[in-house]
Backbone as ProteinMPNN parsed JSONL, in Angstrom:
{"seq_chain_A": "XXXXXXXXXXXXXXXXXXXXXXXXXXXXXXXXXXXXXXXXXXXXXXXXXXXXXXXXXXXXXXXXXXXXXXXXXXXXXXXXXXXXXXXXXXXXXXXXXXXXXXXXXXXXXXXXXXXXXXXXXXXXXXXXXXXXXXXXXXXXXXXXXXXXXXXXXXXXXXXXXXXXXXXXXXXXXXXXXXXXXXXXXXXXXXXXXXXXXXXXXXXXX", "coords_chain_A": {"N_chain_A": [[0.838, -1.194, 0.0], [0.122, 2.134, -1.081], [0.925, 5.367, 0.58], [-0.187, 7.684, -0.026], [-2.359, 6.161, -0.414], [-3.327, 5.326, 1.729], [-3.465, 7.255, 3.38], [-5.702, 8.271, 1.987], [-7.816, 6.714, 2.851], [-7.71, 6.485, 5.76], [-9.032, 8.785, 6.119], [-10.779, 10.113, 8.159], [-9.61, 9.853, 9.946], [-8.403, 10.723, 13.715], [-6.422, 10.174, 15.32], [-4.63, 7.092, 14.297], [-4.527, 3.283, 14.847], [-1.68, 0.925, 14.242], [-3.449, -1.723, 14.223], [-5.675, -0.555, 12.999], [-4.796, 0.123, 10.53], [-4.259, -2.669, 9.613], [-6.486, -3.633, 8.889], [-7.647, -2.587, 6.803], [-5.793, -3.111, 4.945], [-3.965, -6.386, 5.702], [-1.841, -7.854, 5.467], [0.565, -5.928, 5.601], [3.068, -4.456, 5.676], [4.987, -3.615, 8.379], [7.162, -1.886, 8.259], [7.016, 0.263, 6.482], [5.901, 2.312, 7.691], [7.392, 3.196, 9.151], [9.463, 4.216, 7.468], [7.408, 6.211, 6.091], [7.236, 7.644, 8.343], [9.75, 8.835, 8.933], [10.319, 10.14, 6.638], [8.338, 12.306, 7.369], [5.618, 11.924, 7.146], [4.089, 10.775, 8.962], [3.341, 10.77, 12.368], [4.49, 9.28, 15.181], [2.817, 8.446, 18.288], [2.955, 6.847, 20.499], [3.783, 3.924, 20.939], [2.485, 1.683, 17.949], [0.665, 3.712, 17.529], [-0.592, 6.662, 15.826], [-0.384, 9.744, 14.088], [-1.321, 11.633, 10.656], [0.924, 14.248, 10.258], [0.305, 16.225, 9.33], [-1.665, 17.653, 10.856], [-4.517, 19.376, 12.43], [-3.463, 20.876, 15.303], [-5.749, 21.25, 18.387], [-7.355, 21.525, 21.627], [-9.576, 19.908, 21.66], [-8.695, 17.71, 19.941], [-6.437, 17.136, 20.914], [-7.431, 15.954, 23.123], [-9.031, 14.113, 22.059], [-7.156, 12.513, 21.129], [-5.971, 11.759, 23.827], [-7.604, 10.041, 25.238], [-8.027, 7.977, 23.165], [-5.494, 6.677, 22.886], [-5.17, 5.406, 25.186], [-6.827, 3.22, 26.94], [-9.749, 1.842, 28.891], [-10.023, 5.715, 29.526], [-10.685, 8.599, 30.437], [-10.837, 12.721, 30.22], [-10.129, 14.99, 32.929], [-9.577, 15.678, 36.426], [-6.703, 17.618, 36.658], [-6.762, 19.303, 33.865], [-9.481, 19.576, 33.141], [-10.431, 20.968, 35.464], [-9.248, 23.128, 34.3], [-10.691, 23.408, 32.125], [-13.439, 24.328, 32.723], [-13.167, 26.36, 34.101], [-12.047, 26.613, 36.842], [-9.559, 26.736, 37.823], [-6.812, 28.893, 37.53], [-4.84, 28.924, 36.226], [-2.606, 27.84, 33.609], [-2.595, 24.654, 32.221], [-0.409, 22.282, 31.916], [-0.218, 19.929, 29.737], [-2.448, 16.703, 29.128], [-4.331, 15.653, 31.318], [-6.234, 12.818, 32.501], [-8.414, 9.995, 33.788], [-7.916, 6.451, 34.747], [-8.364, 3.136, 34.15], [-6.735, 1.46, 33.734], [-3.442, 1.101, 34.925], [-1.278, 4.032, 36.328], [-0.02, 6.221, 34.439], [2.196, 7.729, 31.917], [2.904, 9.632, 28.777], [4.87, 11.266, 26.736], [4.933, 13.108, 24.436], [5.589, 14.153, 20.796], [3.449, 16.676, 20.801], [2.518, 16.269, 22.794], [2.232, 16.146, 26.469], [0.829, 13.477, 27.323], [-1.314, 11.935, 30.573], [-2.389, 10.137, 33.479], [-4.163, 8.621, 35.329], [-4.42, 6.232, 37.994], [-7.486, 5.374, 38.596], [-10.14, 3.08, 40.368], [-11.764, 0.327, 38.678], [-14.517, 0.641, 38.902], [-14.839, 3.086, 39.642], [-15.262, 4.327, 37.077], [-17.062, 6.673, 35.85], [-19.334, 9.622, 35.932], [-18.998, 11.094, 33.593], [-19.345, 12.574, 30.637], [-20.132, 12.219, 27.089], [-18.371, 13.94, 24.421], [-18.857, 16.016, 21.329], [-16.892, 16.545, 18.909], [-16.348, 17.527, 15.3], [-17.173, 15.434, 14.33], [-16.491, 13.465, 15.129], [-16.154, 11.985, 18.864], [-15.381, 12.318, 22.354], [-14.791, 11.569, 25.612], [-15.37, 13.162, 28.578], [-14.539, 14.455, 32.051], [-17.451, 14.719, 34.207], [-17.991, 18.467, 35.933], [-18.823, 17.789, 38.828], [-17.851, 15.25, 39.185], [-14.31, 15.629, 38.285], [-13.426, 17.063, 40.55], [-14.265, 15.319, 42.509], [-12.496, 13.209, 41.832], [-10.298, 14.36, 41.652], [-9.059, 15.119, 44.79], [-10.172, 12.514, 45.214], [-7.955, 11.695, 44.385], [-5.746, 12.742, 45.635], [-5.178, 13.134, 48.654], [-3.775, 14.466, 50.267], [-4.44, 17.24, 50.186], [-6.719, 18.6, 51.921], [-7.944, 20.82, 53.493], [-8.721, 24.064, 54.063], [-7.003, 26.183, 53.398], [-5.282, 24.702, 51.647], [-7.22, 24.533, 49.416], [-7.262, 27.127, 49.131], [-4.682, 27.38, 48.704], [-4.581, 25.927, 46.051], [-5.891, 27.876, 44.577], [-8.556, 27.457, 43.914], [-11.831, 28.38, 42.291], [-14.304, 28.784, 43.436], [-17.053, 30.276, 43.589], [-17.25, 29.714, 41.507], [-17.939, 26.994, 40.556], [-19.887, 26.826, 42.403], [-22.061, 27.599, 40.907], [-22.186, 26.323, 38.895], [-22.257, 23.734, 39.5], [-24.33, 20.2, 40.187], [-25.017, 19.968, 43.798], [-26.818, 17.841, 44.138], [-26.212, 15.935, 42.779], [-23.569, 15.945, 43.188], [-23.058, 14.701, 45.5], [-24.347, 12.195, 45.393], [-22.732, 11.228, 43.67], [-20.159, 11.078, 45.021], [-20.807, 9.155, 47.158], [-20.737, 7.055, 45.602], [-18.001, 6.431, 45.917], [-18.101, 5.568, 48.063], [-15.974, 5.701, 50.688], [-15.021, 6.646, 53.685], [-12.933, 8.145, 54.512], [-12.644, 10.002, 52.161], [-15.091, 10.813, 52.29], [-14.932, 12.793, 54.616], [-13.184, 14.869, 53.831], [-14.112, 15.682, 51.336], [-16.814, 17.171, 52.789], [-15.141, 19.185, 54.114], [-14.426, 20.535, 51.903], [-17.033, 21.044, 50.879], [-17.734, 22.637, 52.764], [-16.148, 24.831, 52.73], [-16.634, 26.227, 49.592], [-18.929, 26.985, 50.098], [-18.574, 29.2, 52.055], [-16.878, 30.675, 51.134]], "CA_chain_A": [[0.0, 0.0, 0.0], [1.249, 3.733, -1.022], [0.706, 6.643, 1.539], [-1.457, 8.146, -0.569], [-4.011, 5.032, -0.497], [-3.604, 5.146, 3.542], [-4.14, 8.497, 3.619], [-7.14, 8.424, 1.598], [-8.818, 5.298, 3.536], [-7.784, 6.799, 7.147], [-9.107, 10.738, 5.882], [-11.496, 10.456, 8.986], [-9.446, 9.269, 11.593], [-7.401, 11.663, 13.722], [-5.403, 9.403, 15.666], [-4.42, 5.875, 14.022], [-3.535, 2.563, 14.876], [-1.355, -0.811, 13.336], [-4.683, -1.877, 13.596], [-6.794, 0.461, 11.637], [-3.844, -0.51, 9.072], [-4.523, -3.917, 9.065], [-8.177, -3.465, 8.875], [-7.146, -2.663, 5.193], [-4.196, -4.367, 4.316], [-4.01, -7.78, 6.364], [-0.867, -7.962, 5.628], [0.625, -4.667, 5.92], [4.885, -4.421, 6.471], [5.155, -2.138, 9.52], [8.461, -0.993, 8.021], [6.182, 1.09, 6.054], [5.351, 3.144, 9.074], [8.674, 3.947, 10.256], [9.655, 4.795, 6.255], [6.736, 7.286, 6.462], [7.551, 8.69, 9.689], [10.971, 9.285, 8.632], [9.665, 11.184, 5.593], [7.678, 13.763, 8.277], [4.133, 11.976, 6.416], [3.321, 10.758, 9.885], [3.876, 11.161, 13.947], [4.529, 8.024, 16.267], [2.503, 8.984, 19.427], [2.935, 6.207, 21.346], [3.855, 2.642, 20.658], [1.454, 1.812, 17.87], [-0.681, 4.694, 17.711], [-0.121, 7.571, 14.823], [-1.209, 11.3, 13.299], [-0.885, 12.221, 10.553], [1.99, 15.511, 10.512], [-0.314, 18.023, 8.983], [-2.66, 17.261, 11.801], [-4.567, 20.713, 13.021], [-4.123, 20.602, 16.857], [-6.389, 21.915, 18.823], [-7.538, 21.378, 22.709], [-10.418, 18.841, 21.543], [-7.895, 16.975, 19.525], [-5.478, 16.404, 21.857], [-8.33, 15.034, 24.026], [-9.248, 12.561, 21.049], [-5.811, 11.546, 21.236], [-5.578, 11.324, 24.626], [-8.652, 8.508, 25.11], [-7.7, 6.612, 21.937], [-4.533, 5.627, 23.444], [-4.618, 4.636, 26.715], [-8.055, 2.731, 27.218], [-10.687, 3.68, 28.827], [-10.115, 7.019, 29.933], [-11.565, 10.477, 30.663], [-10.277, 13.489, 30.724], [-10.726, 14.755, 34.08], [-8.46, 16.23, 37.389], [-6.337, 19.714, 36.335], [-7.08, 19.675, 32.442], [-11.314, 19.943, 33.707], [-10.55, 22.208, 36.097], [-8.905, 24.487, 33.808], [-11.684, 23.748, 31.137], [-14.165, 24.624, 33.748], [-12.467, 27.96, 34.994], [-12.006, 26.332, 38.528], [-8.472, 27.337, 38.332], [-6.216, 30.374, 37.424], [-3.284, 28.35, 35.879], [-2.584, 26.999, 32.694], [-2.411, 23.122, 32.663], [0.386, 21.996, 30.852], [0.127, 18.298, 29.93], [-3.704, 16.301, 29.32], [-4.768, 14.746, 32.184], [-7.179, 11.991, 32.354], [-8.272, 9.039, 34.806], [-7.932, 5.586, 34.149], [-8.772, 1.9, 35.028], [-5.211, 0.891, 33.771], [-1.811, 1.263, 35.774], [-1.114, 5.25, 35.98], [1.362, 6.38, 33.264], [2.504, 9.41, 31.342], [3.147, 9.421, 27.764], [5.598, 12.352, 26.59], [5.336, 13.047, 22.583], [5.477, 15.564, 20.327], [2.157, 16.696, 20.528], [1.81, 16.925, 24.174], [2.052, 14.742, 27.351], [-0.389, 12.638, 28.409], [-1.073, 11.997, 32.102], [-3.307, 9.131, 33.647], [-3.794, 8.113, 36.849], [-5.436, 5.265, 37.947], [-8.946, 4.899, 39.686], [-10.639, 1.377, 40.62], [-12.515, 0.491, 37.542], [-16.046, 0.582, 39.186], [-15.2, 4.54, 39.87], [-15.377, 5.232, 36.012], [-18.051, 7.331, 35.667], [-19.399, 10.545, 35.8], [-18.045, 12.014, 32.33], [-20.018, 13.091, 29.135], [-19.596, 12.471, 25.972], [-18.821, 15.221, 23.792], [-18.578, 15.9, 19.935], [-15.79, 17.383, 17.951], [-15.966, 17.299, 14.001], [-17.898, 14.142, 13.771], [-15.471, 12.44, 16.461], [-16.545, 11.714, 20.096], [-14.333, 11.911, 23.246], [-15.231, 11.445, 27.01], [-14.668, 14.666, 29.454], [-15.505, 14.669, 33.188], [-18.334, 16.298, 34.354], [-17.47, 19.332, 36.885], [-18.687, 17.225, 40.452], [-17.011, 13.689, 39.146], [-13.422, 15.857, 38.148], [-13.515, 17.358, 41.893], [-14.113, 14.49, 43.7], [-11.304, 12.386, 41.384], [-9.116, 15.039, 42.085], [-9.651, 14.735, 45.912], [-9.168, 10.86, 45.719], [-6.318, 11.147, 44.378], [-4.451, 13.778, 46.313], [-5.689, 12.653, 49.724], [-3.478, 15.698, 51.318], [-5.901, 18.0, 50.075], [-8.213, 18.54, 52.903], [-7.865, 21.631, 54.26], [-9.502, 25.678, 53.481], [-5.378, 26.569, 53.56], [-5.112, 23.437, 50.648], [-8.076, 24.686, 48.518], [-6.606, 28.111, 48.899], [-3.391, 26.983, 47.475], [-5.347, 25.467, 44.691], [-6.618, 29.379, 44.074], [-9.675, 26.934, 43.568], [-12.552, 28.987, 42.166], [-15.507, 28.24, 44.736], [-17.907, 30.809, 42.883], [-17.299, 29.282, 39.343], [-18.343, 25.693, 41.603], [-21.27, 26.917, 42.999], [-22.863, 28.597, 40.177], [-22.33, 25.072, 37.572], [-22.543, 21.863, 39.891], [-25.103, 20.185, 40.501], [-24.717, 19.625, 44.301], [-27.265, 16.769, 44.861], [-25.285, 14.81, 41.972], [-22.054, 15.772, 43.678], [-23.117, 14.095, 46.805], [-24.703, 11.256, 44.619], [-21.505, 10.651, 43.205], [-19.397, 10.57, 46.587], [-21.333, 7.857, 47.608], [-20.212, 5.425, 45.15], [-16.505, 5.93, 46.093], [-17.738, 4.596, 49.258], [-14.497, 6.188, 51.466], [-15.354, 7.686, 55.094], [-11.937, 9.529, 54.532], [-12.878, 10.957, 51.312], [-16.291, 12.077, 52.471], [-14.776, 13.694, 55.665], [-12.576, 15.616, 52.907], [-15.558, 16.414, 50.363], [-17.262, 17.481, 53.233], [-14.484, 19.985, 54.614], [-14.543, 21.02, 50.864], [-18.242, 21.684, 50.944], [-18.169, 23.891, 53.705], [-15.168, 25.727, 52.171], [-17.173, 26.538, 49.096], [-20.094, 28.044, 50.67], [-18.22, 30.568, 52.709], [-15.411, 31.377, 50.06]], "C_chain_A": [[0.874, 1.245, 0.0], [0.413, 4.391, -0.166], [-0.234, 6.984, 1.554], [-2.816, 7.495, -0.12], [-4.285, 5.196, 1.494], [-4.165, 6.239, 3.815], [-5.836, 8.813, 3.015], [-8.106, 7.641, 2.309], [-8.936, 5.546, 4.899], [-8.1, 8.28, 7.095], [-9.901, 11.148, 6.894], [-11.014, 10.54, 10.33], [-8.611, 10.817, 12.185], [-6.618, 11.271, 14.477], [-5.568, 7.596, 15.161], [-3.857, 4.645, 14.339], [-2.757, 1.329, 13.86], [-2.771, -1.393, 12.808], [-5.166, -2.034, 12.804], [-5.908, -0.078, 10.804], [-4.27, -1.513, 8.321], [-5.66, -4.209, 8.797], [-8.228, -3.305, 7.454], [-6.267, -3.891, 4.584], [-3.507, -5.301, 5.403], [-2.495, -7.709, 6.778], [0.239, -6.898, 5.559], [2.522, -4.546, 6.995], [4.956, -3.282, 7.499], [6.596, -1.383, 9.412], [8.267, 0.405, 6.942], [5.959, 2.548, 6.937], [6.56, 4.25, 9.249], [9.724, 4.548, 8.658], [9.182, 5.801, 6.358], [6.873, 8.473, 7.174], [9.11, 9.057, 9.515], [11.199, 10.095, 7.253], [8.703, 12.154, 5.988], [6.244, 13.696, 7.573], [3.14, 11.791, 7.787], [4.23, 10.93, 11.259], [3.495, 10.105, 14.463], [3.802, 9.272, 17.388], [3.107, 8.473, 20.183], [3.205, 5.163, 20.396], [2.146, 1.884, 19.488], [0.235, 2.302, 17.288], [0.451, 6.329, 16.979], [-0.447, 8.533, 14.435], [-0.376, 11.269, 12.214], [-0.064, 14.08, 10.25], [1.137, 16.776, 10.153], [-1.629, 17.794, 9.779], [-2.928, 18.452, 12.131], [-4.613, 20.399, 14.415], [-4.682, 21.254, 17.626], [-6.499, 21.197, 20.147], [-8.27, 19.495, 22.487], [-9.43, 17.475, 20.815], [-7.123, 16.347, 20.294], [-6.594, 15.817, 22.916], [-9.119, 13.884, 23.478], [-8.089, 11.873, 21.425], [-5.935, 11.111, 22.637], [-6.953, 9.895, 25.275], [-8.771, 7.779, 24.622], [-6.572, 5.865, 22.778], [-3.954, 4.74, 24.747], [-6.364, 4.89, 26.856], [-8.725, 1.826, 28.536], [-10.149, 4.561, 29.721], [-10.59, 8.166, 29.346], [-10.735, 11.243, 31.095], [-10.929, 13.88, 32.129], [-9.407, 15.646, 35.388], [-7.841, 17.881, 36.788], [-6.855, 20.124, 34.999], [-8.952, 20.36, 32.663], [-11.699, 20.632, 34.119], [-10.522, 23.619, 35.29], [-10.251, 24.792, 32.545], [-13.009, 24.231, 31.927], [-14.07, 26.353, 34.989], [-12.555, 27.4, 36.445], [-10.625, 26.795, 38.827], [-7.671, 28.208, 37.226], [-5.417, 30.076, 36.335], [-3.629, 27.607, 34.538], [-2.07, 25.344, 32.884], [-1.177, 22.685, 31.156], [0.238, 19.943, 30.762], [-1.685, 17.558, 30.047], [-3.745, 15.307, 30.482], [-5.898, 13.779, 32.175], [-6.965, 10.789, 33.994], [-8.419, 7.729, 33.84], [-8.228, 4.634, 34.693], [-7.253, 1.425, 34.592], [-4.258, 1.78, 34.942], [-1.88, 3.142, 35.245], [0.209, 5.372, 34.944], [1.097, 7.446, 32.997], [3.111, 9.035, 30.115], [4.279, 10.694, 27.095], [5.697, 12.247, 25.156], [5.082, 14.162, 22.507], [4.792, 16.963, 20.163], [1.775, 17.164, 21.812], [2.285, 15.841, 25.301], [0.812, 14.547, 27.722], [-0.173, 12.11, 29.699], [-2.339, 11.294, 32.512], [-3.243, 9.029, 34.953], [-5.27, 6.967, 37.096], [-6.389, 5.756, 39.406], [-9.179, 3.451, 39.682], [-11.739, 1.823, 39.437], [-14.089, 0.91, 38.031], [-16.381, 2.649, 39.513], [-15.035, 5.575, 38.173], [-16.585, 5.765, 35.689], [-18.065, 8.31, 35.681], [-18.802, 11.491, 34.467], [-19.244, 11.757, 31.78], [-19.501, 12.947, 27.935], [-20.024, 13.629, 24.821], [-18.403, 15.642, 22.486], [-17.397, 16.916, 19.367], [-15.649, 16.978, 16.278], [-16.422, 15.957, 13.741], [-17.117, 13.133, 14.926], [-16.086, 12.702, 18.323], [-15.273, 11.688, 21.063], [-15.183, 12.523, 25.044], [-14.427, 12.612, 28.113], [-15.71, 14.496, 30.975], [-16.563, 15.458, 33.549], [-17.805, 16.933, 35.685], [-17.657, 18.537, 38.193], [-17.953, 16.094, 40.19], [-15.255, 14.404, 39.069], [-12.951, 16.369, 39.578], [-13.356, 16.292, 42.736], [-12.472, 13.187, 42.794], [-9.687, 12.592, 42.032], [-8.377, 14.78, 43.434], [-9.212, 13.003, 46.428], [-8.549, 10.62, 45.535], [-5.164, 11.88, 44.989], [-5.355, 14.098, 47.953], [-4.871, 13.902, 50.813], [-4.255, 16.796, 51.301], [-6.993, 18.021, 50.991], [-8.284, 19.428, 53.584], [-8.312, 23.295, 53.884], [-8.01, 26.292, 52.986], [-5.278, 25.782, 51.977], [-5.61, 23.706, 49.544], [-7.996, 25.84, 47.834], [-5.488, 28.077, 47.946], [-3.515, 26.555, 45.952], [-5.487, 26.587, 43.827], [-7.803, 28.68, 43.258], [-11.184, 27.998, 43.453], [-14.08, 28.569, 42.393], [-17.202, 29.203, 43.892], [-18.284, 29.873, 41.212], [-18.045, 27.602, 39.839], [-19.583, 25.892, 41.371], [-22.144, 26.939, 41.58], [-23.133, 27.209, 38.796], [-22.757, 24.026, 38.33], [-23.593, 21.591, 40.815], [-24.726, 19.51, 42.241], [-25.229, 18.335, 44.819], [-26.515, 15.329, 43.721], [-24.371, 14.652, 42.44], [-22.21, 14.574, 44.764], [-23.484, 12.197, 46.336], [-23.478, 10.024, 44.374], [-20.378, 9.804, 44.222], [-20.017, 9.146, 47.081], [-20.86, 6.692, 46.884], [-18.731, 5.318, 45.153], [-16.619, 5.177, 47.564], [-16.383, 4.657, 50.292], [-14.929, 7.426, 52.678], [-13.964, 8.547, 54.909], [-12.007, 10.34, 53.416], [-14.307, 11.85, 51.744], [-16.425, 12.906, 53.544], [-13.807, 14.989, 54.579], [-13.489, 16.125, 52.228], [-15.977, 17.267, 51.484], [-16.768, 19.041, 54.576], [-14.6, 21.155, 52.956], [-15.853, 21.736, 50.792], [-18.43, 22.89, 51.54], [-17.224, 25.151, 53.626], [-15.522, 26.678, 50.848], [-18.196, 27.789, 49.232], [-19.982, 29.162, 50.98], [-17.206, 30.721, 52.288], [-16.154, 31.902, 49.19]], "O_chain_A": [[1.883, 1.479, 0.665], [-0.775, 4.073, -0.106], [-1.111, 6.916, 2.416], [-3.866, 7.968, 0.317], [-5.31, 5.149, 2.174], [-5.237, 6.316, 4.415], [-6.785, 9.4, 3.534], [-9.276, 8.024, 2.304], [-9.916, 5.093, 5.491], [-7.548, 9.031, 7.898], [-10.043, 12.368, 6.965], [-11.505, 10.976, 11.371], [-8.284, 11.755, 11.458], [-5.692, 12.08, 14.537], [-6.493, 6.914, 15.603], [-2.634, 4.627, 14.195], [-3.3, 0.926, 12.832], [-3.183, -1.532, 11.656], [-5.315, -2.961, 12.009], [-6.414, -1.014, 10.184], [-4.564, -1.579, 7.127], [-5.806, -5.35, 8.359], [-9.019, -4.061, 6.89], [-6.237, -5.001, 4.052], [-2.48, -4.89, 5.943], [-2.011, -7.571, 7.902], [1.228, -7.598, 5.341], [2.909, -4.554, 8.163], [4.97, -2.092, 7.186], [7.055, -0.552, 10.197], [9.096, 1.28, 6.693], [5.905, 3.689, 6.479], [6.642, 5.469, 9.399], [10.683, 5.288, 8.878], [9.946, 6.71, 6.682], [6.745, 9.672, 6.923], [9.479, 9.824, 10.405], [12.282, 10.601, 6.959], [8.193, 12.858, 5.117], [5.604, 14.719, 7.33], [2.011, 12.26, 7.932], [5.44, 11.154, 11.294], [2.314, 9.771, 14.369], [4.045, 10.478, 17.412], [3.923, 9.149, 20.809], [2.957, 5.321, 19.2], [1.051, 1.648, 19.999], [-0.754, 1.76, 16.795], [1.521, 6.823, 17.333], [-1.606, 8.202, 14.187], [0.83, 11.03, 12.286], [-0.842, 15.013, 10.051], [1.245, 17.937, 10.549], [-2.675, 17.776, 9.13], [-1.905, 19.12, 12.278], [-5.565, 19.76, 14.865], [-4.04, 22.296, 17.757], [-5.831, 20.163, 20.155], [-7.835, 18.409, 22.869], [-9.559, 16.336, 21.262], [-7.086, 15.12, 20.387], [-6.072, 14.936, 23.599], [-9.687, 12.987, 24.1], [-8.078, 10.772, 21.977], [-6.024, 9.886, 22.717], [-6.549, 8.817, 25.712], [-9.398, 6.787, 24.994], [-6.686, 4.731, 23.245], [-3.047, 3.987, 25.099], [-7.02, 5.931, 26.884], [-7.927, 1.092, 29.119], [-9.777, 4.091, 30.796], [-10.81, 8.548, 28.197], [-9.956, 10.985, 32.013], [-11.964, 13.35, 32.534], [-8.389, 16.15, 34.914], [-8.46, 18.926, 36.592], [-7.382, 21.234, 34.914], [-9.373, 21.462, 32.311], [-12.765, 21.192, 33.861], [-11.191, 24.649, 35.384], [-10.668, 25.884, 32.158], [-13.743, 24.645, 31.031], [-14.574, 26.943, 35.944], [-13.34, 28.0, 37.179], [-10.397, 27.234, 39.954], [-8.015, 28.112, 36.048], [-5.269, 30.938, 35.469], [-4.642, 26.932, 34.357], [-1.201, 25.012, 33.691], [-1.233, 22.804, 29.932], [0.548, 19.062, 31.563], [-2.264, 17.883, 31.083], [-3.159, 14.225, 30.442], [-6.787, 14.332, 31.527], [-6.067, 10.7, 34.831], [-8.825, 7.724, 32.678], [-8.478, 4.811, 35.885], [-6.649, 0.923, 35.54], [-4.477, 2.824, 35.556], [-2.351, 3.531, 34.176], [1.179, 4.621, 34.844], [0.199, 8.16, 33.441], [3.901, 8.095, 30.203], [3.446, 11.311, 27.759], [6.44, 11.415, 24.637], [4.641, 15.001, 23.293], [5.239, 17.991, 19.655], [1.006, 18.095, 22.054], [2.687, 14.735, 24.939], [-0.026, 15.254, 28.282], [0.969, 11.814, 30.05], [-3.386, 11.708, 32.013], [-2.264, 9.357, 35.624], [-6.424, 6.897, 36.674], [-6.171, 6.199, 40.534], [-8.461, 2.686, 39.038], [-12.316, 2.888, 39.218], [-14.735, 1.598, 37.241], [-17.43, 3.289, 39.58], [-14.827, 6.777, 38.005], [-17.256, 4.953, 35.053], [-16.933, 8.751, 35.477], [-18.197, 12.551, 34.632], [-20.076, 10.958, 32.209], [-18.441, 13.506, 27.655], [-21.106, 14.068, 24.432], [-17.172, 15.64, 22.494], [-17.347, 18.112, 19.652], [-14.825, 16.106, 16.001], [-15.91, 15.383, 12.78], [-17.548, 12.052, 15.328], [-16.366, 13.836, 18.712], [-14.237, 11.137, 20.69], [-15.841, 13.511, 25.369], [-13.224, 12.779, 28.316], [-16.934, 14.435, 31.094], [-16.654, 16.659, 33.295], [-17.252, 16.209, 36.512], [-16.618, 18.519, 38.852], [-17.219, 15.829, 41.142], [-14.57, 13.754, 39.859], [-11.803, 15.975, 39.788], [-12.476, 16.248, 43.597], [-11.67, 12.544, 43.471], [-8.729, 11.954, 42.471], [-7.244, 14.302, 43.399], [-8.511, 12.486, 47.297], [-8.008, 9.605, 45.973], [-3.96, 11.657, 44.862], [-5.998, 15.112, 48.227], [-5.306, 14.177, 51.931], [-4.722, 17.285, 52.329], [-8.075, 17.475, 50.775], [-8.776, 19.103, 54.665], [-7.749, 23.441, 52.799], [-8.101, 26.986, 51.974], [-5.185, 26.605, 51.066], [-4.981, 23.396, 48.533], [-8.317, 26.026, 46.66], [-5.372, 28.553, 46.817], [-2.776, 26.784, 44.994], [-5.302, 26.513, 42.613], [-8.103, 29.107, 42.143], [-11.636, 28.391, 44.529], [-14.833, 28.1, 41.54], [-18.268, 28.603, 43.754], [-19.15, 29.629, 40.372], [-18.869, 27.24, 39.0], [-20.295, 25.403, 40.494], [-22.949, 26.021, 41.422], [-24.057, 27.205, 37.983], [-23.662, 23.334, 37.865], [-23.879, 22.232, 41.826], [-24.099, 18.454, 42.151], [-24.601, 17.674, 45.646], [-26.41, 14.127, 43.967], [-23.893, 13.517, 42.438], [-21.447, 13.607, 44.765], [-22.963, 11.219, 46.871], [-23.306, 8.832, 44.628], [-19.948, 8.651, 44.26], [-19.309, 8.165, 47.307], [-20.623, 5.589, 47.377], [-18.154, 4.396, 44.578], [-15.764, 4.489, 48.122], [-15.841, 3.6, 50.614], [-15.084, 8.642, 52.559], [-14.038, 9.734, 55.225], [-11.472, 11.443, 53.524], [-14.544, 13.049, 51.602], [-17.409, 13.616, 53.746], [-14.034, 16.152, 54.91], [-13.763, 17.276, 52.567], [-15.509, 18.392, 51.311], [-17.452, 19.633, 55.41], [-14.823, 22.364, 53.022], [-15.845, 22.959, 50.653], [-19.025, 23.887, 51.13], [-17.398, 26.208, 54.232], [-14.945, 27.764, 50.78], [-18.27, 28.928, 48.77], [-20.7, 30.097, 50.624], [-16.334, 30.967, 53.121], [-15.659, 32.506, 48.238]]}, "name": "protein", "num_of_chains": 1, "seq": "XXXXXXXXXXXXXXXXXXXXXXXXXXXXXXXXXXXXXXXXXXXXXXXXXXXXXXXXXXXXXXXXXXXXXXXXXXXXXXXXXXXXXXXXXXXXXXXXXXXXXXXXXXXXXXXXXXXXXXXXXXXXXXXXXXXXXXXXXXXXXXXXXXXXXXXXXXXXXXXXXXXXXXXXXXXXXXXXXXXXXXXXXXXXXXXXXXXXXXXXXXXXX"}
């Protein structure tokens, strides 16, 4: 198979794998690939997993990418926040949660950043459209409380401060009887003595 023909047969995708390749061409030399990519036609992400080079990147993009390749995950934790105006700071690096082992991916493109949850706490996200493509984004009370279970020092008005966590921008989007909803299925008396220091930090901030 020439370039061309790949390119024409993958014109939808925006991240690719071996796969998708072989989904065409069965038999399909993967020395092909690394020809390509050494002619600047395509970008190794990850082990695998491919763009190609005249790729437009944008926010939503890199959040396609980042759920194609490390499965399943949601974006979710600082990237949510910042899409959410909860905090001040630019987020360098996509964050997401995961049911696999935590990892970090470092490519050209961006890093990716995972962290694991117990599979039964994947939930709470939306799916949300970009250009005919789909990708999974926390919703504002599930990215809060993720956050929270995973940075278990976090528990303090001093903590939330440091965050320069935006308690107005909170109030005014989440739904609080979902938030509470949610808490419940992590099932953790030390997270819901934390949520619940959080709550009352909200209110009167």
């Amino acid at each position: 198979m020439q370039y061309i023909e790949l390119r024409e047969k993958l014109k939808g995708f925006i991240v690719f794998s071996l796969s998708d390749i072989r989904k065409i061409e069965a038999d399909f030399d993967l020395r092909r690939l690394n020809e390509w990519a050494g002619k600047g036609y395509i970008k190794s992400i990850k082990r695998g997993y491919y763009i190609f080079s005249d790729l437009r990147l944008s926010e939503q993009v890199l959040f396609l990418i980042a759920n194609t390749i490390y499965q399943p995950s949601y974006i979710s934790l600082e990237m949510a926040f910042s899409l959410y105006n909860l905090i001040p700071e630019a987020v360098y690096g996509i964050t997401s949660v995961t049911s696999q082992k935590t990892n970090c991916f470092k490519t050209g493109v961006g890093n990716f950043i995972y962290k694991h949850i117990k599979p039964e706490l994947l939930f709470g996200y939306e799916l949300r459209e970009y250009n005919n493509h789909h990708y999974l984004m926390a919703k504002i009370e599930k990215a809060v409380l993720d956050y929270l279970y995973l940075n278990p020092r976090v528990k303090s008005e001093k903590d939330f401060n440091g965050l320069r966590f935006n308690a107005s921008e909170f109030k005014a989007r989440a739904d609080m009887v979902e938030f509470r909803k949610y808490l419940e299925v992590f099932n953790s008396n030390a997270l819901s003595v934390r949520v619940n220091k959080f709550i009352t930090y909200i209110k009167y901030a």
